[in-house]
C-alpha positions in Angstrom: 69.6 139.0 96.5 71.6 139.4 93.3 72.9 136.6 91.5 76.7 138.1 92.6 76.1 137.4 96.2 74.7 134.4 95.8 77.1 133.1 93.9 79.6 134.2 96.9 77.3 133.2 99.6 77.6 129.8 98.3 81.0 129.5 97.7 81.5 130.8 101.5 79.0 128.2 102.6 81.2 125.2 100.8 84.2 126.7 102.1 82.4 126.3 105.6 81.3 122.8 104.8 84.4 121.5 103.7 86.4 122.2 106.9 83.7 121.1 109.3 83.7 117.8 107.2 87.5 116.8 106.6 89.2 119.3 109.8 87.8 117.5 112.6 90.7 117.7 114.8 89.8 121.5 115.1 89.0 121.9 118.9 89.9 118.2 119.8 92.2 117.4 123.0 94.3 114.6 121.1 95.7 114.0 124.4 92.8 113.5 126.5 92.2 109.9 127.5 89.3 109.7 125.1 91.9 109.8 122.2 95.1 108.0 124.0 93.6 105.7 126.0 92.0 101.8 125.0 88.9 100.7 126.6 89.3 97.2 125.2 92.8 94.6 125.3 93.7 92.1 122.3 92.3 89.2 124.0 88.9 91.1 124.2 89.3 92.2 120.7 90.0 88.7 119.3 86.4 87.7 121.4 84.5 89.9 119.6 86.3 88.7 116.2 85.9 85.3 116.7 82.1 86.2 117.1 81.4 87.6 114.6 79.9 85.9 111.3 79.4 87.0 107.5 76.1 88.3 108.6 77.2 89.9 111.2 80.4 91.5 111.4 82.7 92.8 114.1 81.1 96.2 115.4 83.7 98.3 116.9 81.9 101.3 116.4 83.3 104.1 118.4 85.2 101.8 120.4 88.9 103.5 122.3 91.8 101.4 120.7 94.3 103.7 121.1 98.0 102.7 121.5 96.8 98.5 121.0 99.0 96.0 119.4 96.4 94.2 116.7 99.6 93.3 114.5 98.3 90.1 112.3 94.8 90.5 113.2 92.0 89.7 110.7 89.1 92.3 110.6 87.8 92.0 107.3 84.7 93.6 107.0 84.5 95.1 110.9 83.2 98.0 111.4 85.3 101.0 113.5 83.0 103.7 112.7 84.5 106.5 114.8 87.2 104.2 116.4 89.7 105.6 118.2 92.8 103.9 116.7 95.4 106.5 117.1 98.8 105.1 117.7 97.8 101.7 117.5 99.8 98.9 115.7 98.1 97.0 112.8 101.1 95.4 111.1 100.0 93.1 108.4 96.4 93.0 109.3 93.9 92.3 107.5 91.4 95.0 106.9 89.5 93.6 103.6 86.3 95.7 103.8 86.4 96.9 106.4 84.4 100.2 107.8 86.8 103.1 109.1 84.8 106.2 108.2 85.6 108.9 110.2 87.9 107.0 112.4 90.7 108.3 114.3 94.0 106.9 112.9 96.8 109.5 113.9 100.3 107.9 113.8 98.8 104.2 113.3 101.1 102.0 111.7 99.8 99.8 109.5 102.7 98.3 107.4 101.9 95.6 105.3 98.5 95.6 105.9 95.5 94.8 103.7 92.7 97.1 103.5 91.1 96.0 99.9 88.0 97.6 99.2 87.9 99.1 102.5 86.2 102.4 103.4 87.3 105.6 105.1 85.3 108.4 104.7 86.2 111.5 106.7 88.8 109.4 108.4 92.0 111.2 110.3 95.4 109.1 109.5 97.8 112.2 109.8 101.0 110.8 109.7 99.9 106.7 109.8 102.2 104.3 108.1 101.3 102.6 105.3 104.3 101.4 103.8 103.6 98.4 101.4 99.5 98.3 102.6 97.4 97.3 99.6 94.4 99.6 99.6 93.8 98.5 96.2 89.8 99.3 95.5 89.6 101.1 98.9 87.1 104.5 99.1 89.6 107.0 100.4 88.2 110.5 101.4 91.1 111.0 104.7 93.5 113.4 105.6 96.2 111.5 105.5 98.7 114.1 105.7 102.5 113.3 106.3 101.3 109.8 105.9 104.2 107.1 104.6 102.3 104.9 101.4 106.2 103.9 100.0 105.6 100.6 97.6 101.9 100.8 98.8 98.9 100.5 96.3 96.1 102.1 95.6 95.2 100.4 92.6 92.2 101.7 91.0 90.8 103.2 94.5 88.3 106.1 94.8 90.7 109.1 96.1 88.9 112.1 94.0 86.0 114.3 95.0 82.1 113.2 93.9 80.7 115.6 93.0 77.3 114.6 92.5 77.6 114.1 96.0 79.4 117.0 98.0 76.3 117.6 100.6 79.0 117.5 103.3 81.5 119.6 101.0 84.6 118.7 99.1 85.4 115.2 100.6 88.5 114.1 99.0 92.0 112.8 99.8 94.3 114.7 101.5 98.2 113.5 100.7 99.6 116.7 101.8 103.8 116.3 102.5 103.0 112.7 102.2 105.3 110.4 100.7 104.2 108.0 98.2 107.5 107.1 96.6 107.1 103.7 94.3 103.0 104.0 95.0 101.1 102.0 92.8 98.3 103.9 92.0 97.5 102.4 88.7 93.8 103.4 87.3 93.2 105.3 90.6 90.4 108.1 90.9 93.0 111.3 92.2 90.8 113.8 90.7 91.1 117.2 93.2 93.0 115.5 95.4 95.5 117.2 97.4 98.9 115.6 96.7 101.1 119.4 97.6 104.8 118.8 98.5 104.0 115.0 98.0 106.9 112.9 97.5 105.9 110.5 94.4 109.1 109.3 92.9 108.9 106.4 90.8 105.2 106.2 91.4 103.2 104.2 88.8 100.1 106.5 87.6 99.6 104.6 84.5 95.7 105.4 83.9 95.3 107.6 86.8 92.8 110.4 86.7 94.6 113.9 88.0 91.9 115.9 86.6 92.2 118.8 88.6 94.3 117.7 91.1 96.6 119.8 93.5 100.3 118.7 92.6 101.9 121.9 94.0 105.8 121.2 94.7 105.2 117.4 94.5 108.0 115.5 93.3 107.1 113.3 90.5 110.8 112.4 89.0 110.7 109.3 87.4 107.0 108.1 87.8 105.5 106.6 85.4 102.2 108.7 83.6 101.0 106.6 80.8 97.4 107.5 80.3 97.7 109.8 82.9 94.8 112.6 82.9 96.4 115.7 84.2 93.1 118.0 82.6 93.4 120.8 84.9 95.9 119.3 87.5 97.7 122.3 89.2 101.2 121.6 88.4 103.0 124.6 90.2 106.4 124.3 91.1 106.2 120.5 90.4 109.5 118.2 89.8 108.9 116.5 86.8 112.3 114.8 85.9 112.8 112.1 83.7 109.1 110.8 84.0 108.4 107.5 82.2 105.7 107.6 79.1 104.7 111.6 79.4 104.4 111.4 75.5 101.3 109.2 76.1 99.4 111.1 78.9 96.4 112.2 78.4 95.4 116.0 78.6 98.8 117.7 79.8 98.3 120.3 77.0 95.1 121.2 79.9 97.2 121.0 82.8 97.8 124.3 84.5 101.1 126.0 85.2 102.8 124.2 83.2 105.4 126.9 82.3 106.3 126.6 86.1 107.5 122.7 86.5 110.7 121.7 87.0 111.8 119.7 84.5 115.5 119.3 85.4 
């Protein structure tokens, strides 16, 4: 085999990777009971929490939660591996830690609430609400696609790619169409992620990594981009109006297409 069709051989078997790892709604009924329905009520959830202990935390892995009201509730450090959580309401709860990798989150709401240091690997939250949630320190590699993050952190979280470890392929956000107007994503990792057509007005980026991020037709007027990376950041058809401390990012000499933002 020559070294030029190896080289494509492997790019074709990342590009395969990558959607069999972040596009698991391919071939999914999203309105079969399995993904609609709950198995569990709140009183039976609050059981379980009130169970559980330090050593051994809430296991809700897998569990059907769909459509629940858990507004308020404290699951710090439980762990919905796989949960079904679509539709369900977690207003101001408390999420501190907790374990939501590749859990089903589609249309959740989740204002106000706390998910500090939590983890969601591979996790589906197309179009959750997460206006004013604090994922400060969170691990973030879900499509959260037409998501709502307005005043919402993200404080120096783990968005971008690792790619010392892409076994699975190229696991990173996915903030596609999502608005993330007044975000404070201060110090966050956003390297590669996909932020196209996000709405990020009046974001604070101050320290954030963009290093080759996708920032295709995102609105960025007025955010603030001290110490900003943008090495590499694709910056295509991009609104970039009036943004606060540009002369002090870092790397936007590196930052590709350039010549095509919008700057007024």
């Amino acid at each position: 085999m020559t070294r030029t069709v190896a080289f494509a051989t492997l790019g074709l078997a990342l590009v395969a990777m990558t959607a069999s790892a972040q596009d698991m709604m391919r071939g999914v009924d999203l309105t079969s009971p399995a993904m609609v329905s709950a198995e569990m009520t709140r009183p039976e959830v609050e059981a379980v929490l009130a169970e559980a202990s330090a050593a051994r935390p809430a296991d809700f892995t897998g569990k059907r939660l769909s459509g629940l009201d858990l507004s308020g509730l404290d699951l710090s450090n439980a762990v919905l591996r796989a949960a079904r959580l679509n539709r369900t309401i977690l207003r101001d709860a408390k999420l501190d830690g907790a374990i939501l990798d590749q859990a089903w989150l589609l249309d959740a709401d989740l204002t106000g609430a706390s998910l500090k240091a939590a983890h969601l690997f591979a996790s589906q939250m197309a179009r959750a609400r997460l206006d004013g949630a604090n994922l400060s320190g969170a691990r973030i590699a879900a499509d959260l696609t037409g998501a709502s993050m307005i005043g919402a952190s993200i404080a120096d979280a783990k968005l971008g790619a690792d790619m010392r470890n892409q076994s699975m392929g190229l696991m990173r956000a996915v903030l596609r169409s999502a608005n993330l107007e007044r975000l404070n994503a201060r110090n966050a990792d956003l390297s590669r992620v996909d932020l196209e057509f996000a709405t990020l007005r009046g974001a604070d980026l101050s320290g954030a990594s963009l290093k080759n991020a996708e920032l295709g037709g995102a609105d960025l007027t007025g955010a603030i981009v001290i110490d900003a990376d943008f090495d590499g950041a694709d910056l295509v058809s991009a609104k970039l109006i009036a943004p606060n401390g540009l002369d002090r990012a870092k790397n936007f000499d590196k930052a590709r297409n350039r010549e095509r933002l919008i700057r007024e």
